[in-house]
C-alpha positions as MATLAB code, in Angstrom:
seq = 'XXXXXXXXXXXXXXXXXXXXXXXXXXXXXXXXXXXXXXXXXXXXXXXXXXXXXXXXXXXXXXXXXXXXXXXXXXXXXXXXXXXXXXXXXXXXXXXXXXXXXXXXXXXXXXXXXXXXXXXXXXXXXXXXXXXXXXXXXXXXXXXXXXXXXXXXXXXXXXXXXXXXXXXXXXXXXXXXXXXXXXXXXXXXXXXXXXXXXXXXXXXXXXXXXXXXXXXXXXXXXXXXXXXXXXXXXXXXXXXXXXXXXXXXXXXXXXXXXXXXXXXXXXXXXXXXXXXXXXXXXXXXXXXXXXXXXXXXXXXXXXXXXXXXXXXXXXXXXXXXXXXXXXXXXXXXXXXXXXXXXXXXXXXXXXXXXXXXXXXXXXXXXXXXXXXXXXXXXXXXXXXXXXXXXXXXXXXXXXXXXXXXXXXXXXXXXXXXXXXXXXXXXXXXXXXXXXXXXXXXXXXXXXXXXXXXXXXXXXXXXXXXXXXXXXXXXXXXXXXXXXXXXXXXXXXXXXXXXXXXXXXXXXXXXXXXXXXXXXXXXXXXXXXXXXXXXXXXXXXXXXXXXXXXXXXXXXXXXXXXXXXXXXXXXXXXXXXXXXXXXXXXXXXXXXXXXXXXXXXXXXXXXXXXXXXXXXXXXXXXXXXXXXXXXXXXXXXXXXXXXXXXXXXXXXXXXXXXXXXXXXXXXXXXXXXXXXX';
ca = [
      82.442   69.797   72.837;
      84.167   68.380   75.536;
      81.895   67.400   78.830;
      82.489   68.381   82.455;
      83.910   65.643   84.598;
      85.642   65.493   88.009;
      88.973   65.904   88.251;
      90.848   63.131   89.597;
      94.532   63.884   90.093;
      95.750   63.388   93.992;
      97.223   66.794   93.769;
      93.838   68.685   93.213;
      92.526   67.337   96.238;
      95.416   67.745   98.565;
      95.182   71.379   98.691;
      91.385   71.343   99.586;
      92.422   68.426  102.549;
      94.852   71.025  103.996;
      92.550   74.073  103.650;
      89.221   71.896  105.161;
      92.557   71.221  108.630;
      93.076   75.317  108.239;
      89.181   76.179  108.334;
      89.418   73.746  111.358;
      91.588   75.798  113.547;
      90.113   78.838  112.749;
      86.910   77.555  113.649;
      85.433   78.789  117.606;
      86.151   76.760  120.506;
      83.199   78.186  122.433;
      79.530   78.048  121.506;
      78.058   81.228  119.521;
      74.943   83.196  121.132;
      72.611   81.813  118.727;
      69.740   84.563  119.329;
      68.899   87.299  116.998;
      66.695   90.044  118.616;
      66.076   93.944  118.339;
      63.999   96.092  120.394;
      59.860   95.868  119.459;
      59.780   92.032  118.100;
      58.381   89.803  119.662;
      60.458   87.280  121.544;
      60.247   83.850  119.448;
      62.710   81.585  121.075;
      62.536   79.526  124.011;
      62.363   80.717  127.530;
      65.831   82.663  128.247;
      67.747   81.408  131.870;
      70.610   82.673  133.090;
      73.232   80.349  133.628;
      75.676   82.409  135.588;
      76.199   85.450  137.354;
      76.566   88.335  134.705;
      76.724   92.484  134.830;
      73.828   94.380  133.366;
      76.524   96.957  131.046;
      74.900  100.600  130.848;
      73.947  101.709  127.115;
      76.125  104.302  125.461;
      73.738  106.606  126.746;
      73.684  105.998  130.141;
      77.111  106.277  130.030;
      77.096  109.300  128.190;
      74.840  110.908  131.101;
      77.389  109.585  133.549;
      80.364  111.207  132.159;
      78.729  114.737  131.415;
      77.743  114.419  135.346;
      81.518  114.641  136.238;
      82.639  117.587  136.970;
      86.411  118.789  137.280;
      87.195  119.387  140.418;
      90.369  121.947  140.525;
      93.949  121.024  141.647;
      95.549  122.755  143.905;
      99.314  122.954  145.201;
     100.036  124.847  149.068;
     103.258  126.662  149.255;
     104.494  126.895  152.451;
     107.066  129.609  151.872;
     104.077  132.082  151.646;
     103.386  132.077  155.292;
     106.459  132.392  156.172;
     107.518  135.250  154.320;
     104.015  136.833  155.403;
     105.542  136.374  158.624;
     108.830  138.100  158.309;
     106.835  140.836  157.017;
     105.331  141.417  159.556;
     108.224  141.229  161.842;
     109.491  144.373  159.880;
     106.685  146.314  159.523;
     106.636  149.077  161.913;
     103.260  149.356  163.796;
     103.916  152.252  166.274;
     101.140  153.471  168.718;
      99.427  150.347  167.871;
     102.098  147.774  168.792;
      99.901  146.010  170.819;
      97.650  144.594  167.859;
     100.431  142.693  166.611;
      99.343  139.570  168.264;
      96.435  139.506  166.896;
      97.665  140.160  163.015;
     100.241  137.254  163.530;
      97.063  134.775  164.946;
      94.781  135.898  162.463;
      97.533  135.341  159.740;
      98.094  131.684  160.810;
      94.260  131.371  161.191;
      93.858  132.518  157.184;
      97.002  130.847  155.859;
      96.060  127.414  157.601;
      93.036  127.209  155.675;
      95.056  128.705  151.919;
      94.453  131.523  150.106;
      93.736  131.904  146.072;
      93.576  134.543  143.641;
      90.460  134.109  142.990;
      87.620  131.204  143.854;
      86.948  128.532  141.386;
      84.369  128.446  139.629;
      81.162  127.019  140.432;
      78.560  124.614  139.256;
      75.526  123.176  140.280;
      76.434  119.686  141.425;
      77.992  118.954  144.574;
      81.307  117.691  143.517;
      81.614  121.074  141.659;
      82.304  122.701  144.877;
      85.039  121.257  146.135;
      88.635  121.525  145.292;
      91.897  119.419  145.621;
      94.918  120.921  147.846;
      98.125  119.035  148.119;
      99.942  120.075  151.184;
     103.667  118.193  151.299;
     102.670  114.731  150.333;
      98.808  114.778  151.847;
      96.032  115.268  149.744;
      92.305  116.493  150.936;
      89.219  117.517  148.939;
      88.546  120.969  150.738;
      85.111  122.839  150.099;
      86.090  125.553  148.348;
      84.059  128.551  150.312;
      86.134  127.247  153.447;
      89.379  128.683  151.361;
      89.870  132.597  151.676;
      90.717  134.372  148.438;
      93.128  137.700  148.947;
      90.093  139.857  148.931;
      88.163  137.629  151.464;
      91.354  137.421  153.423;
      91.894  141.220  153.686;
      88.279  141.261  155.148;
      88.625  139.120  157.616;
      91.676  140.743  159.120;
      90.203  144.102  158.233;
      87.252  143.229  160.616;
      89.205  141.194  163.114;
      91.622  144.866  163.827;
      88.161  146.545  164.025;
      87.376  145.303  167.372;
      91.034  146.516  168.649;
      91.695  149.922  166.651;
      89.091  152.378  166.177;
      87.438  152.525  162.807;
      88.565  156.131  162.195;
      91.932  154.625  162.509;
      92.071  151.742  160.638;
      92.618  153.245  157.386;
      95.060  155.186  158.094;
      96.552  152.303  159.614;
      96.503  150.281  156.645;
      97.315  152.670  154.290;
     100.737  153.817  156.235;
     101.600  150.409  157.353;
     100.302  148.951  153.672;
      99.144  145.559  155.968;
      97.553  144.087  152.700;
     100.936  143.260  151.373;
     100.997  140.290  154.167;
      98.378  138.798  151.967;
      99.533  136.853  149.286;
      98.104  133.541  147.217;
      99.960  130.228  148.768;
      97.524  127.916  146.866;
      98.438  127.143  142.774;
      96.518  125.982  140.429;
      97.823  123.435  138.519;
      96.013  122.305  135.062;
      97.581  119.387  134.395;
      97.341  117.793  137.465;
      93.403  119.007  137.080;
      93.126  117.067  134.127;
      94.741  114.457  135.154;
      92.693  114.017  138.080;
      89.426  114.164  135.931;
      90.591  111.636  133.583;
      91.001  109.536  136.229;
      87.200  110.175  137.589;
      86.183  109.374  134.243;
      87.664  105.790  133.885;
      86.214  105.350  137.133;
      83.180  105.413  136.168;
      81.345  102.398  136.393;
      80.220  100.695  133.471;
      77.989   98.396  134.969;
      74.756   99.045  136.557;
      74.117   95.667  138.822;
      74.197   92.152  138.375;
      71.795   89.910  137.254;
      71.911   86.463  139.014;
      71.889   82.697  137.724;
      68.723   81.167  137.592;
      66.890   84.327  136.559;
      64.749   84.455  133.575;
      66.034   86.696  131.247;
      63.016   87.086  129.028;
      60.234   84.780  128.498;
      58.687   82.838  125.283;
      56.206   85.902  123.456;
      57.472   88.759  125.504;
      58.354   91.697  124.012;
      61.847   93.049  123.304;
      61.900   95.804  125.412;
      64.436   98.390  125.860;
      65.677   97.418  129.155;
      65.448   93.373  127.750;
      68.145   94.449  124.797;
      70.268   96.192  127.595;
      69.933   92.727  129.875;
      70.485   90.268  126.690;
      72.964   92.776  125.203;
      75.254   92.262  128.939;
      74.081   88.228  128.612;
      75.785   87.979  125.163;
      78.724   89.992  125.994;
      79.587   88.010  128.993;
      78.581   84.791  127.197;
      81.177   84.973  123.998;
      84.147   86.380  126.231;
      83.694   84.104  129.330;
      81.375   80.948  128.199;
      83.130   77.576  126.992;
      81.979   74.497  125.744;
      79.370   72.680  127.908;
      79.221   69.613  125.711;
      81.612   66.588  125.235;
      84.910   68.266  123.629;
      84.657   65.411  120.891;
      81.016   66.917  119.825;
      82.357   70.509  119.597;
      85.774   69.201  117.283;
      82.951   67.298  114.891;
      81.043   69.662  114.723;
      83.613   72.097  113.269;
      84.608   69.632  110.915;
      81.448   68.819  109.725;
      80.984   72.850  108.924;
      84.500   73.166  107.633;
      83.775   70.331  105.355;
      81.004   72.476  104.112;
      82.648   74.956  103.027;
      85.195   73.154  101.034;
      82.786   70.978   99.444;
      81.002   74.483   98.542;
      83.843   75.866   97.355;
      85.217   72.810   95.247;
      81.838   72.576   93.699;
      81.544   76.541   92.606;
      84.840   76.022   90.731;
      83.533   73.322   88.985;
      80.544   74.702   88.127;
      82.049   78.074   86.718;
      85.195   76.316   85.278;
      85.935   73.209   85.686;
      89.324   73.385   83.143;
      90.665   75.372   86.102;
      91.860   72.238   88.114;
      93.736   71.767   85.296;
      95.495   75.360   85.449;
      97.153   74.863   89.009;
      97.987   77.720   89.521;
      94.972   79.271   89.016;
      93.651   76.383   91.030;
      96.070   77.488   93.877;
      95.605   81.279   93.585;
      91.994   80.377   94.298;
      92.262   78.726   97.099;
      94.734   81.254   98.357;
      92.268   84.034   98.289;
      89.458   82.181   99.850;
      92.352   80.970  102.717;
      92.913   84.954  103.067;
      89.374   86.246  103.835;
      88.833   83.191  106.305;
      92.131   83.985  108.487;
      90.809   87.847  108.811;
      87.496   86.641  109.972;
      88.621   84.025  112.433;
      91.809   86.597  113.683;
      89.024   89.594  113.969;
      86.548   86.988  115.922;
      89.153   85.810  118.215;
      91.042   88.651  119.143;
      88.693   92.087  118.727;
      85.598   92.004  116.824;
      84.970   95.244  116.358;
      87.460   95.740  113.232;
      85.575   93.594  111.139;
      84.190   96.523  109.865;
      87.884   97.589  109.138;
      88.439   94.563  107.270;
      88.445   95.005  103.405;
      87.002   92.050  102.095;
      85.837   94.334   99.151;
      89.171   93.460   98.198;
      88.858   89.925   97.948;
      86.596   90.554   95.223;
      89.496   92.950   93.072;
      92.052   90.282   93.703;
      89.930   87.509   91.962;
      89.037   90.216   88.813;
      92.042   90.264   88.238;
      92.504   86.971   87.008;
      88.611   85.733   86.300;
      85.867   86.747   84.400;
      82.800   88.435   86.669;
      80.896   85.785   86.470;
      83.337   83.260   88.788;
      84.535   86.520   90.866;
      81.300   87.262   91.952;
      79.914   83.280   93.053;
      83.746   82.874   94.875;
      83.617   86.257   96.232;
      80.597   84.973   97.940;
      81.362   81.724   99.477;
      84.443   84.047  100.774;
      82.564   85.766  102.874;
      81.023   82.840  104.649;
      83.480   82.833  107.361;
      82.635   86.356  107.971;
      79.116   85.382  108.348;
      79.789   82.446  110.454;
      82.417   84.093  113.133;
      81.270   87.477  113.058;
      79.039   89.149  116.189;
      76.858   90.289  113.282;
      77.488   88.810  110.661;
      74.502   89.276  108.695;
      74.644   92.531  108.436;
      78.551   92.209  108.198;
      77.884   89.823  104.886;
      75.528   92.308  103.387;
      77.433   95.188  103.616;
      80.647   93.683  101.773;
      78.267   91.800   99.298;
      76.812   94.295   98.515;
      79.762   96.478   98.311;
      81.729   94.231   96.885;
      79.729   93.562   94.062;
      79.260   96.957   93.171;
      83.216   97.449   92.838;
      83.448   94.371   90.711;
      81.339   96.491   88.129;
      82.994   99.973   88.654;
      86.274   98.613   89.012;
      86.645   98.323   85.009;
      85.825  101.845   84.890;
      87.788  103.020   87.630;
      91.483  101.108   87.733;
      94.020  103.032   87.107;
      96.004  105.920   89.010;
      94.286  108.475   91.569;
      90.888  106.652   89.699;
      91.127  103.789   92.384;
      90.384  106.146   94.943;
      86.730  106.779   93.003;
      86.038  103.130   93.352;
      87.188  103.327   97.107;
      84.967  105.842   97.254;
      81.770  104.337   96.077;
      82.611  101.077   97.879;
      82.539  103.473  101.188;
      79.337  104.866   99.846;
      77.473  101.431   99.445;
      79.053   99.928  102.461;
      77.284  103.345  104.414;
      74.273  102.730  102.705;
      73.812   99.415  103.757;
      74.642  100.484  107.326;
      72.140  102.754  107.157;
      69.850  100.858  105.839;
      70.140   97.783  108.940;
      69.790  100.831  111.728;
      66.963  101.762  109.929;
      65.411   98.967  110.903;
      67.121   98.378  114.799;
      66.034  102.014  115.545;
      67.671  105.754  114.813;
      69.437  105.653  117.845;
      72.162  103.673  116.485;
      72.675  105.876  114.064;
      75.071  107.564  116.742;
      77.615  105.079  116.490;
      80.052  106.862  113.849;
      83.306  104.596  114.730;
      81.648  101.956  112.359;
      81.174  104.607  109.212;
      85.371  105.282  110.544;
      85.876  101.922  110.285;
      84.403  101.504  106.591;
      86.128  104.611  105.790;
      89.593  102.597  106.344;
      88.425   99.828  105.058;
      87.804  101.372  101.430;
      91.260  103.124  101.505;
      92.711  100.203  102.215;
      91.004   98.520   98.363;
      93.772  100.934   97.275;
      96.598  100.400   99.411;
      96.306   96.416   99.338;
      95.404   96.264   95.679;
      99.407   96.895   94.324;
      99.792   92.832   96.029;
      98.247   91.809   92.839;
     101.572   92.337   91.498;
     103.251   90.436   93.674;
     100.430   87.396   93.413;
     100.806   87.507   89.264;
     104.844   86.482   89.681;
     104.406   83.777   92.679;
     101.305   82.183   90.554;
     102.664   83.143   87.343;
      99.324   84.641   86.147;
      98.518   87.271   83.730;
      96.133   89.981   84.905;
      93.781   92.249   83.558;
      95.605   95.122   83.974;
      98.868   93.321   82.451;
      96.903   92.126   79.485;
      95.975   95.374   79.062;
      99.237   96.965   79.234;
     100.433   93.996   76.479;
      97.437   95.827   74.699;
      99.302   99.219   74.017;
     100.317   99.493   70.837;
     103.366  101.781   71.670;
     104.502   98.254   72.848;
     107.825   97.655   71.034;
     106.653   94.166   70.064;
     103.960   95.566   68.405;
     105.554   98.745   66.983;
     107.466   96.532   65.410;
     105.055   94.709   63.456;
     103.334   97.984   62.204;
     106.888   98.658   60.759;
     107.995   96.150   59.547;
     104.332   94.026   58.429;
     101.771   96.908   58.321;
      99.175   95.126   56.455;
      99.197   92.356   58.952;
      99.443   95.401   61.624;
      96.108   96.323   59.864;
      94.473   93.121   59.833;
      95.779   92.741   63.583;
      93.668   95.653   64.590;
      90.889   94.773   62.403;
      90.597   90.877   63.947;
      91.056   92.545   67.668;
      87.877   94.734   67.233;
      85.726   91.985   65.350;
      87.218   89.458   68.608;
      85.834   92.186   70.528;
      82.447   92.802   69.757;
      82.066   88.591   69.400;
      83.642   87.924   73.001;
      81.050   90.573   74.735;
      78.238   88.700   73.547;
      79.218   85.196   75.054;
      80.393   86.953   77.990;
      84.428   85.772   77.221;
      87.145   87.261   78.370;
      87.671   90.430   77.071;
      91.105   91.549   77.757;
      92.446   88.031   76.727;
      90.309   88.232   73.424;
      92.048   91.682   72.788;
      95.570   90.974   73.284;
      95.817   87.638   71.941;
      94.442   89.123   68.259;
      97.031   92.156   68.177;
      99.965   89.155   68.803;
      98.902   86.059   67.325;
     100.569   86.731   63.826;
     103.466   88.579   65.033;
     105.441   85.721   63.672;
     105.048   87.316   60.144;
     107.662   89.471   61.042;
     110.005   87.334   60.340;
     108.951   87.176   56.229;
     106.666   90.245   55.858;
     106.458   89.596   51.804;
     105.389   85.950   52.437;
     101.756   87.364   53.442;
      99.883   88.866   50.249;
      98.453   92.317   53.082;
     102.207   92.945   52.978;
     103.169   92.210   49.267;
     105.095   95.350   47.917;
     103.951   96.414   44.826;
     104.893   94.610   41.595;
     106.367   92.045   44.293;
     105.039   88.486   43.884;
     107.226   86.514   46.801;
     105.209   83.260   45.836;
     106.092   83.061   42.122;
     108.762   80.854   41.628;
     107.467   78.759   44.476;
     105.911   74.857   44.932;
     102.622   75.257   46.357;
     104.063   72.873   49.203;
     107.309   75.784   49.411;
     104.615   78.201   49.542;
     102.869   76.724   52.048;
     105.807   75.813   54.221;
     106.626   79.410   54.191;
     103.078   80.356   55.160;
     103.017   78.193   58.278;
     106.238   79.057   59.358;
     104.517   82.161   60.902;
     103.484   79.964   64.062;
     106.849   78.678   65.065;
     108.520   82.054   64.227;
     105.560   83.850   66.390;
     105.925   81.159   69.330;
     110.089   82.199   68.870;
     109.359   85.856   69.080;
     107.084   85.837   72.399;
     109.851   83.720   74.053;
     112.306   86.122   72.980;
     110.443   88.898   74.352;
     108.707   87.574   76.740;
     104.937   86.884   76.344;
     102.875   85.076   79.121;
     101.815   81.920   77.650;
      98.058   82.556   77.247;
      99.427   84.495   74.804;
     101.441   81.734   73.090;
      98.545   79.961   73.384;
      96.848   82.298   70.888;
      99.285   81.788   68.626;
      99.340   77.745   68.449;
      96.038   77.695   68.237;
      94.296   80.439   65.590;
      94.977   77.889   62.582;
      94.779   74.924   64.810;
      95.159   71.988   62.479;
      93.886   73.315   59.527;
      95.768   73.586   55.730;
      96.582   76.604   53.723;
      93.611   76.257   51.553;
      94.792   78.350   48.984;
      98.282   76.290   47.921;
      96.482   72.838   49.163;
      93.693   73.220   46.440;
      96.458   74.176   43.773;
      98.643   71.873   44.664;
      95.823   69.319   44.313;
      94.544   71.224   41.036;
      97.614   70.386   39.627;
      97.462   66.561   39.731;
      99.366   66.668   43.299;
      99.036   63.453   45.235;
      96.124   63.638   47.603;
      97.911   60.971   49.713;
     100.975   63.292   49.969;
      99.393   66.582   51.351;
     101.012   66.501   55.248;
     102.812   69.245   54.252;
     100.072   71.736   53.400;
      98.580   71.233   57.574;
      99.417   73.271   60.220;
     101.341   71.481   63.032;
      99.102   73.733   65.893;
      96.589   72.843   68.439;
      92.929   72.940   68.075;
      91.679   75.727   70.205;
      90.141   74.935   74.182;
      88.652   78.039   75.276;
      85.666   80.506   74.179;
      88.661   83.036   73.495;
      90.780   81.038   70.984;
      87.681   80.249   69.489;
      86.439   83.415   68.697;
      89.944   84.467   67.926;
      90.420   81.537   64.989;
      86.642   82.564   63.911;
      87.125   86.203   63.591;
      91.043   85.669   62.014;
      89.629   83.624   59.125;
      86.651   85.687   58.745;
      88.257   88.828   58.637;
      90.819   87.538   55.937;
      88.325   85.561   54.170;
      85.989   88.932   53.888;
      88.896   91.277   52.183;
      88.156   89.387   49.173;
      84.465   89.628   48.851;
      83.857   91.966   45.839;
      80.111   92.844   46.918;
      79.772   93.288   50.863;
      75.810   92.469   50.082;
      73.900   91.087   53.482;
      73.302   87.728   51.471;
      77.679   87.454   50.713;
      78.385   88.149   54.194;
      75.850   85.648   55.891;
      77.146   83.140   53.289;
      80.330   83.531   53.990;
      80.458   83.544   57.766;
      78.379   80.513   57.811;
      80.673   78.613   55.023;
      83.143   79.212   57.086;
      82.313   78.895   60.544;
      80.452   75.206   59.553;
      83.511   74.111   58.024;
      85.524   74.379   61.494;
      83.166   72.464   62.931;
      82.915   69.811   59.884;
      86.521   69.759   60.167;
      86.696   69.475   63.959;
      88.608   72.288   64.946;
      86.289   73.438   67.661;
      85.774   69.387   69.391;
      88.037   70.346   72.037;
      86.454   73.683   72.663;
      84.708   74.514   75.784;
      81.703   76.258   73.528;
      78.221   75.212   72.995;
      75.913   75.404   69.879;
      74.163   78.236   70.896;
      77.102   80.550   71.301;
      78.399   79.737   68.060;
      75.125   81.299   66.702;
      75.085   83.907   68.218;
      78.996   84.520   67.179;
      77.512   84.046   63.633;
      75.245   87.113   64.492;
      77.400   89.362   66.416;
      80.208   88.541   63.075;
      77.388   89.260   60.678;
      76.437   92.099   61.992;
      79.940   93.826   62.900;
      81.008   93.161   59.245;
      78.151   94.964   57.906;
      78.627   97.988   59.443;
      82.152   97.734   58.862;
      81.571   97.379   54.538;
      78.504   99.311   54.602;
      78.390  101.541   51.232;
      78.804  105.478   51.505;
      77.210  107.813   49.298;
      78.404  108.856   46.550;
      78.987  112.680   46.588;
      77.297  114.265   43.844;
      79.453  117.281   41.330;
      78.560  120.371   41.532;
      77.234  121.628   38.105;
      79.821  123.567   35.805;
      83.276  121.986   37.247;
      84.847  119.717   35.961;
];
C-alpha cells in the first residue's frame, strides 16, 4: 500500500501561487462592519461612536407608510379655444327684449372660464394634497384647489343666479330654454392620465428615504444596551453608509498583508483538503486543474457580487458548484471542496452566514438527490428541492431576526433564479469534460448502455464473455458500494475490460462452440500467448473507438502482472523449464485505485467460481479467500491505494453476493399419475 506524501513537482504549486495573487485582488479594499446584531440581544461589543456624519434610512415600513400617503393629484390640460368659441356663441345668439343682459353673460363667462371648467370634479380624499389638481395653461403650470374650478353644472348655476338679479325669475326659463344659453358652457379643462401618472411617479421617487442625520461623535449604542428597534434602524444606516463610503484608516501596507495573509489561508486550506481526500490527484493534472478552476469560479461571483451589488448573492447558484465537482469526484471530496468554496461567500458577503448556510445546506442536499434526479425535465426536480431547502433555511434565520422580515419576498425571487439556473448552467459540464479531458458521471454512464455498438458487438460476436461481462459489472457493483468507490467507473470499466476478446472469441473456453477445442493442437506457451493477447487487442479496440483512458486503464490493469495459471502449471507439469516461463505473464500494470482493484478481484472471482461444482458457504469462502490472498502474496495490489480493512470487507460483500447468486432452488415435486 502505497503512503501519502507531498507532492513536489514545481508545476503543482504554480497554479496554487497564481490562484493565492487572484484571491488577492478579489479581496476588499475597505474594512468590513465587523458587528453582528438583531433586535432583543443584548449589545456585547464595545461602545459604538460615530465617526462621520451619516443618514438614519427609514425601514421598509416607514417607507411603505410614506408612499401609501401620496396621493395622485389629477392632471389637467386648459384649452383656450373653448372660451373663445363660447364667445362667438354668444355673439350669435339672439337675446331680444333682453339685449341689455348681454354684458353681463359675456363678464360672467370670462369670470367662469378664467378659473376652467370640467366635466365633472375629481375625486376626493381625505388628505390635503388630495384636493388639489394640476392645470397646465400654455407652458405655466399651477396646483389649483379643485372646489375653486367650476364643473358645467356648477357653471350653469352661477350664471343662472348671476341673470337672476337682471331678468325676472318668471322669465328666466323661458329665457334659457329659447335662447338654449347652457350651450355657452362647455369643459376647457382635460384630463390627461398619463401625464397623471407621470406626475405621481415622480412624487413617489421624491420621497425621502432618509429620516435625519445622525452626527459624528455620537454614541450609537452603548456596551449592555439593548438592541432596540430604533438602534437596528440607526446601526442598519451606520453599516450602510460605512461599506459604500468608508476606506481604509490604517497604513495601506497593513490592509495588502492582511489580505494576503487570509488569501494564503484559503489556499493552504484548499491544497490540504485535496490531499487529504486524494492525494493521487496532483498527479492527474487535469483533475488537479479542473479543481482549482471551480474553486477560482465561486470566489470571482462572490468578490464581483460584493463589489458591485450585493444583493444578488442570493441569485448566485453556488448549488452548482457542488454538481460541477459530482461530476467528476466521488461525494465524499465534492462535499469537503464544495465547502471551502463557499468561504469567499462567507468572507465578502453582507451576510454571509446565513448566505453560507443556505447554499450548504442546499447544496448538500442536491449532491444526494442529484443521482436520482439527472437526466431530462428530472433536473428541474432537483432545482426544485434545492429552492425548497434554500427557503427553508431562509425561513428558518427570520425566524430567529423576527417575522417581520418575512416580508421581504425579492430574496425567495432571488433563490427561485438561482435554482433554475442549476439547470441552465449545468450543460457547461460538457464543455469542462473536453477542455480538461475528463470523463463524467453522466458520460460513464452513457459508455454504460449496452445498446452501445462497442458493446453490442461483443454480445455478438463473444456472448459468453458478454455474460461474464455483466456478471463481473454487478459483483464490481455491490463490492464498490461498500468501500464507498466509484460507482460509475466500477460499472463501465467491467462491461469493457475484456472487449479485446473480440478479436479471437474461440480462444476463451465461455465462448468455445460446441465440439470446438481452439486450444488443442496448441503449446501451453501458444496457448497462453493467445490468451493474453486480449489486453493489447482490447487497448487497440478502445483507441479505435474511442474510450477515455480510465477506461483503458481497466483494461491494462484487471490481470496486472499475473500468468495464465492454467497453461503455466501445464506447461510446468510437463517438465517445462521453470527458468523459461516469461512467456506465460501478462505484460499489464498492477492496479492503483480502489476501482481496478475491485475490478481484478471480482474478474478472477467470478471466473474462478463457474467452476465450483458445489456452491456450499464453506467452497465459496475458500475460494474467495485463496484467491484474494494470493494477489496480495503475489503483490498485485502493492501499488493500490486500498487498506486491509477494505479488502475484508470486499471478501464479505464477494462472499455474500456469490451466495445469493448460486443459492439452490427447490426442486419441484411431480404430480402423482404423470409421467
Amino acid at each position: 500500500m502505497e503512503k501519502k506524501y507531498f507532492p513536489k513537482k514545481f508545476r503543482v504549486y504554480l497554479p496554487l501561487l497564481l490562484l493565492l495573487a487572484l484571491l488577492v485582488v478579489l479581496m476588499p479594499r475597505a474594512s468590513k462592519f465587523n458587528y453582528d446584531y438583531k433586535k432583543g440581544d443584548t449589545w456585547m461589543y464595545e461602545t459604538l461612536v460615530s465617526q462621520f456624519d451619516f443618514p438614519i434610512l427609514k425601514t421598509e415600513l416607514q417607507l411603505a407608510e410614506d408612499l401609501s400617503n401620496v396621493s395622485v393629484i389629477p392632471y389637467y390640460r386648459h384649452d383656450a379655444s373653448v372660451f373663445r368659441r363660447s364667445m362667438d356663441l354668444l355673439g350669435n345668439t339672439d337675446l331680444g327684449r333682453y339685449e341689455f343682459i348681454r354684458p353681463r353673460i359675456a363678464s360672467e363667462l370670462t369670470e367662469i372660464y378664467s378659473k376652467g371648467v370640467v366635466s365633472a370634479a375629481p375625486g376626493q380624499k381625505d388628505s390635503a394634497a388630495s384636493r388639489l389638481m394640476i392645470v397646465q395653461r400654455d407652458r405655466r403650470i399651477d396646483k389649483v384647489p379643485v372646489v375653486e374650478v367650476y364643473t358645467i353644472e356648477s357653471a350653469g348655476k352661477q350664471l343662472y343666479g348671476s341673470l337672476s338679479s337682471m331678468v325676472r325669475r318668471s322669465d328666466m326659463d323661458s329665457l334659457f330654454s329659447r335662447t338654449d344659453l347652457s350651450r355657452l358652457i362647455e369643459p376647457d379643462l382635460t384630463y390627461d392620465q398619463k401625464a397623471t401618472d407621470l406626475m405621481h411617479k415622480e412624487s413617489l421617487d421624491n420621497i425621502s428615504k432618509t429620516r435625519g442625520v445622525f452626527r459624528a461623535g455620537q454614541t450609537i449604542i452603548s456596551n449592555g444596551d439593548l438592541v432596540t428597534a430604533e438602534a437596528v434602524q440607526i446601526l442598519d444606516s451606520y453599516k450602510a453608509e460605512y461599506e459604500a463610503s468608508v476606506g481604509y484608516y490604517g497604513n495601506p501596507i497593513f490592509l495588502w498583508v492582511g489580505n494576503i495573509l487570509i488569501s494564503l489561508c484559503l489556499v493552504i486550506l484548499l491544497f490540504l483538503a485535496i490531499y487529504y481526500c486524494n492525494w493521487k490527484i496532483f498527479g492527474e493534472f487535469n483533475k488537479y486543474l479542473y479543481l482549482l478552476l471551480v474553486f477560482s469560479i465561486a470566489a470571482i461571483g462572490a468578490s464581483l457580487a460584493a463589489r458591485f451589488n450585493p444583493e444578488v448573492f442570493y441569485m448566485l447558484p453556488f448549488a452548482l458548484v457542488a454538481l460541477y465537482l459530482l461530476a467528476f469526484f466521488k461525494k465524499r471530496m465534492v462535499f469537503i471542496m464544495y465547502f471551502i468554496s463557499l468561504l469567499p461567500a462567507l468572507l465578502l458577503a453582507p451576510d454571509g452566514v446565513e448566505l453560507f448556510m443556505i447554499n450548504l445546506v442546499a447544496g448538500t442536499v442536491g449532491i444526494f438527490v442529484f443521482e436520482k434526479f439527472n437526466r431530462g425535465w428530472l433536473q428541474f426536480v432537483t432545482a426544485f428541492i434545492v429552492f425548497f431547502v434554500m427557503v427553508f433555511v431562509w425561513t428558518a434565520f427570520r425566524f430567529i431576526e423576527g417575522l417581520d422580515s418575512l416580508h421581504d419576498y425579492s430574496v425567495v425571487i432571488d433563490m427561485a433564479l438561482s435554482a433554475l439556473l442549476l439547470v441552465a448552467g449545468y450543460p457547461l459540464i460538457y464543455l469542462f469534460e473536453k477542455l480538461f479531458m475528463l470523463v463524467s458521471a453522466s458520460k460513464l454512464v452513457e459508455l454504460s448502455d449496452t445498446s452501445n455498438k462497442l458493446l453490442r458487438m461483443l454480445a455478438d460476436k463473444a456472448p459468453g464473455t458478454f455474460q461474464h461481462s455483466l456478471q463481473v459489472m454487478n459483483l464490481a457493483d455491490a463490492a464498490a458500494r461498500s468501500i464507498d468507490a466509484y460507482v460509475p467507473l466500477v460499472r463501465a470499466g467491467a462491461l469493457y475490460h475484456d472487449i479485446g476478446k473480440i478479436a479471437n472469441p474461440q480462444c476463451f473456453t465461455e465462448n468455445e462452440a460446441p465440439g470446438v477445442r481452439f486450444h488443442a493442437d496448441l503449446s501451453p506457451k501458444e496457448s497462453a500467448q493467445e490468451i493474453i493477447r486480449h489486453v493489447s487487442d482490447g487497448l487497440a479496440l478502445a483507441d479505435k473507438y474511442g474510450l477515455p483512458q480510465v477506461l483503458k486503464d481497466f483494461i491494462q490493469t484487471h490481470h496486472g502482472t499475473t500468468n495464465t495459471a492454467y497453461f503455466y502449471n501445464k506447461y510446468l507439469n510437463e517438465g517445462g523449464d521453470p527458468e523459461d516461463v516469461a512467456d506465460f505473464y501478462y505484460d499489464g500494470v498492477k492496479p492503483t485505485t480502489k476501482e481496478q482493484v475491485i475490478l481484478m478481484l471480482c474478474d478472477t472471482i467470478e471466473a474462478a467460481s463457474r467452476s465450483l461444482k458445489d456452491y456450499s458457504q464453506e467452497n465459496i469462502s475458500a475460494l474467495v479467500d485463496r484467491i484474494i490472498e494470493g494477489k496480495v502474496d503475489d503483490c498485485q495490489l502493492s501499488n493500490a491505494d486500498i487498506s486491509l480493512r477494505e479488502l475484508n470487507i470486499l471478501k464479505d460483500v464477494i462472499k455474500s453476493y456469490l451466495m445469493q447468486m448460486h443459492h439452490s432452488r427447490v426442486a419441484y415435486p411431480k404430480r402423482k399419475g404423470r409421467k
